[in-house]
Phi, psi and omega in degrees: 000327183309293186286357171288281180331299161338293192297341181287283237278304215274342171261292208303341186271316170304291179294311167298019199240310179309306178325300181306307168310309155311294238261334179292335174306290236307305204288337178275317183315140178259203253359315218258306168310299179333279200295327189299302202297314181284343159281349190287303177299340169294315171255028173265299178317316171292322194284359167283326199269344178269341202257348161299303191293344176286329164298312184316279225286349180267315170295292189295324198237335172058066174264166169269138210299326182295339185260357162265357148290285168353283176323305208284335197280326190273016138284327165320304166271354189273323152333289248236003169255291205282353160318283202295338184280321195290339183261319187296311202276343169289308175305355179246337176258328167254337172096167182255162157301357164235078211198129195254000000 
C-alpha cells in the first residue's frame, strides 16, 4: 500500500512540476503574450460595450428590450461564425511553428 501511494504522490509531483514548466515557457513566448493581451482587450471592450449599448439603444433609440437582444445575438453569432475564419485564414497566411 505503501509503495502504491508513494507511486501516486510522485506522478502528481512530476505533473505539477510538468504544469509549471508550461505555463513558465508559455509565458516567455512574446507571441503567445501578444495574441493573450489583444484577446484580453478585446473582451474587456465587449463586455464593456453590450451592457452600455443596452442603455443607448433604450434611452436613446427607445428600442425593446427583445429587440436589443436580438441585436446583442446577432453579434453573438457574427463572433462565433468569424472566429474560427479568422484563425484558418491567419494559420494560411502566416503558418504554425509545427508545420513539417
Amino acid at each position: 500500500v505503501t509503495t502504491t501511494t508513494t507511486t501516486a504522490t510522485n506522478a502528481k509531483e512530476r505533473s505539477v512540476r510538468s504544469l509549471l514548466e508550461n505555463t513558465k515557457a508559455l509565458l516567455a513566448n512574446r507571441d503567445i503574450l501578444a495574441v493573450s493581451l489583444a484577446t484580453l482587450t478585446i473582451h474587456a471592450a465587449v463586455g464593456v460595450i453590450k451592457p452600455i449599448s443596452q442603455v443607448v439603444l433604450d434611452e436613446e433609440f427607445g428600442v425593446t428590450m427583445v429587440n436589443r437582444s436580438f441585436i446583442i445575438s446577432i453579434a453573438t453569432v457574427a463572433y462565433f461564425l468569424t472566429t474560427p475564419i479568422a484563425g484558418y485564414w491567419c494559420d494560411a497566411n502566416y503558418g504554425t511553428d509545427d508545420e513539417t
